[in-house]
C-alpha positions in Angstrom: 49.0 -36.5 45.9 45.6 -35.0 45.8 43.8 -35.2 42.7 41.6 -32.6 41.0 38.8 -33.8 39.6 36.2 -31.9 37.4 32.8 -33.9 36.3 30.7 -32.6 33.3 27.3 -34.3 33.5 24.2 -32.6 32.2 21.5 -35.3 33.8 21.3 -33.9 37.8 20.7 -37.2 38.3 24.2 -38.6 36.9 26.0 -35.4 38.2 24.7 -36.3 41.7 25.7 -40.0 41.9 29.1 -39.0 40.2 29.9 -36.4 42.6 28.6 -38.7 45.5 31.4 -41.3 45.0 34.3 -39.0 44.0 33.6 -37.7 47.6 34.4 -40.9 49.0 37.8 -41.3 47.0 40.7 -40.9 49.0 43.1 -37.8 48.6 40.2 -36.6 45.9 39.5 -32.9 45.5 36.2 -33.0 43.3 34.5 -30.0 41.9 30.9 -29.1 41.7 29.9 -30.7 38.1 29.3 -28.4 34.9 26.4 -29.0 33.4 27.3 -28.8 29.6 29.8 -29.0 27.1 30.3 -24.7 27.4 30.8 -24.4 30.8 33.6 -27.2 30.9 35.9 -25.7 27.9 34.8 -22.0 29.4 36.0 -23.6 32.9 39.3 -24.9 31.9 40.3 -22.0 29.7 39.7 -19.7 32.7 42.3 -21.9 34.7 44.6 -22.4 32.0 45.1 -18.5 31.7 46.1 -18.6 35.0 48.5 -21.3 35.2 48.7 -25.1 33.8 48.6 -26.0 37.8 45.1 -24.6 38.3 44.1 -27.3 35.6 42.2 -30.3 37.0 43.8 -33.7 37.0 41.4 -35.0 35.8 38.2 -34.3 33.9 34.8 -36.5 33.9 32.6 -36.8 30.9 29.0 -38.1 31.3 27.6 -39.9 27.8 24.6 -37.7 27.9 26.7 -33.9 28.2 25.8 -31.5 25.6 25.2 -29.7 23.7 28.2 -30.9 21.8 27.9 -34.9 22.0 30.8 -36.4 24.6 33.4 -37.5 22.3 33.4 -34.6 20.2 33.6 -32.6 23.4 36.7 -35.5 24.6 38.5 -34.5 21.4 38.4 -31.1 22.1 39.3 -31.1 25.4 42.4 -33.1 24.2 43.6 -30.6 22.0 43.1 -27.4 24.0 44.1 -28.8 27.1 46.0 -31.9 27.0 47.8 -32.0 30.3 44.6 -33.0 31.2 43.3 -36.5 31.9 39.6 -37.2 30.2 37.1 -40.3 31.8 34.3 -40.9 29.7 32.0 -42.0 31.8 28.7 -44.2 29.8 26.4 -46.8 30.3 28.1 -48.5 26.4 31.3 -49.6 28.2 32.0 -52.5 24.6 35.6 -52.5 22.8 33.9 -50.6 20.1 33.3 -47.4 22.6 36.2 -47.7 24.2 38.5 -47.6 20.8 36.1 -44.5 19.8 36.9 -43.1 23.6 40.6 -43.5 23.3 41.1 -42.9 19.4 39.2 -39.0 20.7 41.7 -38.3 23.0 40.1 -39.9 26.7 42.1 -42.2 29.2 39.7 -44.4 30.6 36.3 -45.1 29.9 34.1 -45.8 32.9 30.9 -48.2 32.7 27.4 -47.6 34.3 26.4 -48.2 36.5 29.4 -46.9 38.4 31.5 -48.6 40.6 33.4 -47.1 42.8 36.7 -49.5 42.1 36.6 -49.0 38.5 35.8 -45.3 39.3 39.0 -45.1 41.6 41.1 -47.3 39.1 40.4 -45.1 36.1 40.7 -41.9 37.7 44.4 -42.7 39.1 45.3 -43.8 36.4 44.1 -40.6 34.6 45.7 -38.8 37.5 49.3 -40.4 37.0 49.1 -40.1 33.3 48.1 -36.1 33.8 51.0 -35.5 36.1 53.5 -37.3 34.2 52.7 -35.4 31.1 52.9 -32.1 33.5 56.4 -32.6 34.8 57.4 -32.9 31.1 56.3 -29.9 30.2 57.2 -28.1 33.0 56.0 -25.9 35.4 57.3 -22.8 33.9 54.5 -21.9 31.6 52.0 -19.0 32.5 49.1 -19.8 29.7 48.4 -23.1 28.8 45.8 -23.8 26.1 46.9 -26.8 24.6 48.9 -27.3 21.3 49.1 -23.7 18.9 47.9 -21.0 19.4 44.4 -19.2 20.2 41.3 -18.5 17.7 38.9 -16.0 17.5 36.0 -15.8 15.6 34.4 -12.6 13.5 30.9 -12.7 12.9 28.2 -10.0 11.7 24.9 -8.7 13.4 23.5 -8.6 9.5 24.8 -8.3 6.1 27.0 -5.3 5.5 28.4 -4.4 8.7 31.7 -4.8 7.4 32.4 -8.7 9.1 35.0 -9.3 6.6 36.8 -6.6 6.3 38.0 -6.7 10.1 38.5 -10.2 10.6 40.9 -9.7 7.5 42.5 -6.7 8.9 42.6 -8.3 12.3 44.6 -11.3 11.1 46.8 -9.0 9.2 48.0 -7.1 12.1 48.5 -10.3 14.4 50.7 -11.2 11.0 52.7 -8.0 10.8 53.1 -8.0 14.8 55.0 -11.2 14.6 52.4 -14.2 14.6 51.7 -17.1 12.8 48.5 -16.5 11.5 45.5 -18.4 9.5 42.4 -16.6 8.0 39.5 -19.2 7.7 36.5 -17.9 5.7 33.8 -19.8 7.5 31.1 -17.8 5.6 30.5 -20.9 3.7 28.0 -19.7 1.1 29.3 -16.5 0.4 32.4 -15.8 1.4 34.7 -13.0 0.3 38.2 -13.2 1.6 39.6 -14.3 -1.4 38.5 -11.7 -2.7 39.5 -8.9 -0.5 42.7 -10.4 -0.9 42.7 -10.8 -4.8 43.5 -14.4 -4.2 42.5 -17.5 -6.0 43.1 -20.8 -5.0 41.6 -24.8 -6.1 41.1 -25.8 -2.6 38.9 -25.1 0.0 37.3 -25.5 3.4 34.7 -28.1 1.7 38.5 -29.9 1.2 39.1 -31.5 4.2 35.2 -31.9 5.2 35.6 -35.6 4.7 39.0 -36.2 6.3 38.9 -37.4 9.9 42.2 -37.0 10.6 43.8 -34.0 9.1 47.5 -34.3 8.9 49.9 -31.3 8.7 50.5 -32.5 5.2 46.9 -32.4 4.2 46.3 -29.4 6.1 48.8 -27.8 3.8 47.1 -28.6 1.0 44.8 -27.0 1.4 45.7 -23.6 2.7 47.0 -21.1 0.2 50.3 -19.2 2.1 49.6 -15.4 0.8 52.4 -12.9 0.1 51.1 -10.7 3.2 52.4 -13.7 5.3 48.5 -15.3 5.7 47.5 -18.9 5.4 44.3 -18.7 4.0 41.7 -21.5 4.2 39.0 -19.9 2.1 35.2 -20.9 1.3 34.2 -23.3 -1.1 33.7 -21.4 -4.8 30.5 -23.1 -5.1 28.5 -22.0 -2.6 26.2 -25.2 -2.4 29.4 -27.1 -1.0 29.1 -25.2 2.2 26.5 -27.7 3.0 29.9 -30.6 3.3 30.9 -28.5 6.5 29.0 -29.8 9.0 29.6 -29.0 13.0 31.9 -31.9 13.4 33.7 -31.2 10.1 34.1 -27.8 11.8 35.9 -28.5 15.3 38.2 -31.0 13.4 39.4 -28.6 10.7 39.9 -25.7 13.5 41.5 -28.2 15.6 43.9 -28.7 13.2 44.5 -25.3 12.4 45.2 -24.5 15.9 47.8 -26.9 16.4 49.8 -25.5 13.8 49.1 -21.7 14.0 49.4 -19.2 16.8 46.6 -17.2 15.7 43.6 -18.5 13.7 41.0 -15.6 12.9 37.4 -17.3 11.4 35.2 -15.0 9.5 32.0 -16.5 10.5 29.3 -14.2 8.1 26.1 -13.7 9.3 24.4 -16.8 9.1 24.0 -19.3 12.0 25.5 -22.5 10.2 26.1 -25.9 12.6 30.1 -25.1 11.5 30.8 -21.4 12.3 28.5 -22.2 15.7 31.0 -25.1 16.6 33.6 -22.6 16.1 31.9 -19.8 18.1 31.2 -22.1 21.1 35.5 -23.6 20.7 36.5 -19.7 20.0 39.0 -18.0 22.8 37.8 -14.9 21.9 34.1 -14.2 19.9 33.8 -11.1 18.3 30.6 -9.7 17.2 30.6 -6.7 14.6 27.5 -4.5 14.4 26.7 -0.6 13.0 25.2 2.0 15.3 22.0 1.7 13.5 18.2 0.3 15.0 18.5 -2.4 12.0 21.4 -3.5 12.8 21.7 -3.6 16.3 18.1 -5.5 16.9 20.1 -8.2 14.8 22.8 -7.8 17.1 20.9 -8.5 20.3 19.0 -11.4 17.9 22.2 -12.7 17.1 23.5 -13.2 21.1 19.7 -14.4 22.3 20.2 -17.3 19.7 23.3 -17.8 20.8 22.8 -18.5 24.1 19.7 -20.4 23.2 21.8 -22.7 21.4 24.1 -22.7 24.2 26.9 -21.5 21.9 27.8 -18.7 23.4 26.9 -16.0 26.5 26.3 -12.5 26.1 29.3 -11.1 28.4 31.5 -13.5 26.9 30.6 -11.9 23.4 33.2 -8.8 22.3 31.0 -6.4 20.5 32.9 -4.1 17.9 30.8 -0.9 16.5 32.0 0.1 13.0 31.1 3.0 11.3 31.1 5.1 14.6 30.9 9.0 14.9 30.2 10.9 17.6 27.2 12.5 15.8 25.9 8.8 15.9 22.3 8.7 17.3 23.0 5.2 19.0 26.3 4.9 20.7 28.1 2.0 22.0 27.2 2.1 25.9 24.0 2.0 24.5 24.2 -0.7 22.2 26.1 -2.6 24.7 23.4 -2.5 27.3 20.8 -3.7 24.6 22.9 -6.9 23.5 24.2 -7.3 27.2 27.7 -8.2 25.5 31.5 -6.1 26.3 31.8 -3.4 23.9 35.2 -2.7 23.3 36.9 0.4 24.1 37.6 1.6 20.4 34.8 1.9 17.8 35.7 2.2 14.3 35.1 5.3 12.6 32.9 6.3 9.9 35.3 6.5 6.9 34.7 4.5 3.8 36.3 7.1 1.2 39.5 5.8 3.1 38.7 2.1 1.9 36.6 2.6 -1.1 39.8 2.3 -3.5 41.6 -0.9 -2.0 38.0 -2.5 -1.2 37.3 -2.0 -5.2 41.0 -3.4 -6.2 40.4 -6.6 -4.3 43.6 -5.5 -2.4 42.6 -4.4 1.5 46.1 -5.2 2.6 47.0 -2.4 0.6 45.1 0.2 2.9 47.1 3.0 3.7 48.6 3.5 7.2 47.5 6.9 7.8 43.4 5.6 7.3 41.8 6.1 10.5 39.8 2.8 10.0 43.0 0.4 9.8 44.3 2.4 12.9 41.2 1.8 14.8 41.0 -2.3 13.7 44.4 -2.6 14.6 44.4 -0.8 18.0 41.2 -3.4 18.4 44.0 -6.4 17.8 46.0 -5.2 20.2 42.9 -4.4 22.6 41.7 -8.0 21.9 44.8 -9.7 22.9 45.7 -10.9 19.0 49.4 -9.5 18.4 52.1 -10.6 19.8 52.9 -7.9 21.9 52.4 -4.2 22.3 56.1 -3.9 21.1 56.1 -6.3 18.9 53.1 -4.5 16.8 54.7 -0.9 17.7 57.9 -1.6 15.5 56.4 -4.1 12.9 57.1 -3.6 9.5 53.8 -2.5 7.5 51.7 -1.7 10.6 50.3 2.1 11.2 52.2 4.3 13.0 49.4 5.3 15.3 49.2 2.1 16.3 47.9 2.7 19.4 45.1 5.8 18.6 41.9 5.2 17.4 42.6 8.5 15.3 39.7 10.6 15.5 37.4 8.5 17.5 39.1 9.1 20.3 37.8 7.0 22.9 40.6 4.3 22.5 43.3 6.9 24.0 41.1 7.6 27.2 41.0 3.9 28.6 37.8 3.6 29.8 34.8 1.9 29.0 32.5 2.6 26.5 29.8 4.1 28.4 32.2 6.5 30.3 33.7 7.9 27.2 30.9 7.9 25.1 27.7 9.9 25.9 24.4 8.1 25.1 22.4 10.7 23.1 18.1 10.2 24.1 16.0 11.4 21.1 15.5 9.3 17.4 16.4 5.9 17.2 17.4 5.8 20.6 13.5 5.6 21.5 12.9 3.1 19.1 15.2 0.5 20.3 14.6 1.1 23.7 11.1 -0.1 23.4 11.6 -2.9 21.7 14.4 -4.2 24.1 11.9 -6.2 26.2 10.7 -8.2 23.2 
């Protein structure tokens, strides 16, 4: 049997000596080492969509890997992808490591210096454990990504651009297509989807800050179900309790979540917080939401360049959604998408807040009528973004807009292409503006 083996070291040093001796394993097919915590879960996800057999056997974990510390990074890569068999690899090789190692979700834990038969010992066994747990599950499945279902995360360029609005309506089309779905408010100081939904509940998010291992029972605790078929997980009421979610609180709470729903849509606000980060960086799918104004989309392009600073998230793995879109708009999404270097998606959202003004008011959005233009085009962007459960699934759900798959009058949804092939890029006004302050 030959063994895939993936290493994640971000010392070149480490990575080097660690890819030297897998070489010398026998029947050992080792990969060229990632060098941080990003690239590894963005690596496996990318085979996983493929197939579970593209996943690697095993998967090598250097103390010193970042940016999120190794055993946070072990725990996640448990969850997502547990066909797969996780060597910590440290130069702490004690009992009190090792039941931290194993108690995250690794197989082995590998000492440093290493030795090439402890190496060889700990990465068969990995290896057996991995294809054992493989021939279980069967070899029928065409996505793998661990236990539940996928998350996606909703966050805003600046205040107002209407971030909670359609991470709500996006989680209540994936509902109405057929999904098991969860609505975190992430937006941990000021978060309004309680709100928007006219709910009020005791617990919160800041709830299960503390709790290291979140059972299905606690879990449910803490999540109100809504009568639109939602579990909500909203923000804390007092808005200085955000500070309990911290990054780790973060990945253990969405772990949960996405072991137990198929769909789990985060409103992330607008503020950079070490929790809504941590969910950015573990997100399938990142969504960024920004108007076609200069304010708005110089945040925008702030927004991604701290990102990737942080080593959070890259630019073409960002979706970019542009709300209040018209085609009289000065800056149009081609445009905006070249500025921010993320994908724009194919349908903008129109212009329309008369349409939304009544239900926003009422506290009652999943009230919005079918026929509004804006819920058609937030809903086609569900479908666009891979969150319902299936084109005809969503098609004959009950409560979703007929139109389901028009973007109403903004047209560019029906044609297919991209953005900047449907959607001219007009020169004069603010056009100038951010074009000369792109290079700074």
């Amino acid at each position: 049997m030959t063994t895939r083996i993936l290493p994640a070291a971000g010392d070149p040093d480490a990575a080097r000596a660690i890819a030297t001796l897998l070489s010398q394993l026998p029947a050992a097919e080792p990969a060229l080492p990632v060098p941080d915590s990003t690239t590894l879960l963005d690596t496996l996800a990318r085979l996983a969509a493929e197939s579970i057999d593209e996943l690697p056997e095993v998967v090598l974990v250097h103390e010193r890997i970042g940016p999120v510390p190794a055993l946070e990074l072990i725990r996640e890569v448990a969850l997502r992808f547990p066909a797969v068999g996780v060597v910590l690899v440290s130069s702490d090789a004690g009992p009190a490591l090792f039941s931290a190692a194993m108690d995250s979700g690794a197989r082995g834990l590998v000492g440093l210096p290493l030795s090439y038969e402890e190496l060889a010992a700990r990465v068969q066994a990995a290896a057996h454990w991995s294809v054992g747990v493989r021939r279980h599950l069967g070899r029928g499945a065409d996505v793998f990504t661990g236990p539940g279902g996928r998350v996606v995360t909703v966050t805003g360029a600046k205040g107002g651009v209407g971030t909670t609005f359609t991470a709500v309506q996006f989680a209540l089309a994936a509902a109405a297509s057929g999904r098991r779905t969860a609505l975190v408010d992430m937006d941990l100081q000021a978060g309004d989807v309680g709100s928007y939904l006219d709910v009020q509940f005791r617990r919160s998010i800041a709830d299960l800050a503390g709790i290291q291992d979140i059972s299905p029972r606690v879990l449910q605790d803490a999540v109100y179900d809504d009568r639109t078929g939602l579990a909500l997980l909203l923000a804390p009421a007092d808005g200085e309790r955000g500070e309990e979610v911290d990054d780790r609180a973060a990945r253990h709470i969405v772990g949960a979540l996405r072991s137990r729903y198929e769909l789990v849509v985060i409103d992330c606000g607008t503020q950079v917080t070490g929790a809504n980060a941590a969910a950015v960086e573990t997100a399938d799918v990142a969504v960024l939401v920004t108007t076609p104004d200069v304010v708005a989309v110089r945040a925008a392009k702030r927004m991604v360049r701290m990102w990737e600073r942080l080593q959070v998230r890259k630019a073409e793995d960002t979706a970019l959604v542009v709300n209040r879109w018209s085609k009289h708009t000065e800056i149009q999404p081609a445009l905006i998408e070249k500025i921010t270097k993320t994908r724009a998606t194919r349908t903008p959202v129109p212009a329309a807040f008369k349409e939304l003004q009544a239900v926003v008011d009422a506290g009652r959005v999943q009230d919005l009528d079918n026929r509004s233009t804006v819920k058609q085009a937030l809903w086609t962007l569900a479908g666009e973004l891979g969150l319902l459960a299936g084109p005809e699934e969503a098609a004959g759900a009950q409560g979703s807009p007929k139109a389901l798959g028009s973007a109403g009058p903004a047209g560019p949804a029906r044609s297919g292409g991209s953005p900047g092939t449907s959607l001219a890029v007009r020169v004069s006004g603010p056009v100038a503006r951010l074009r000369r302050g792109r290079e700074g």
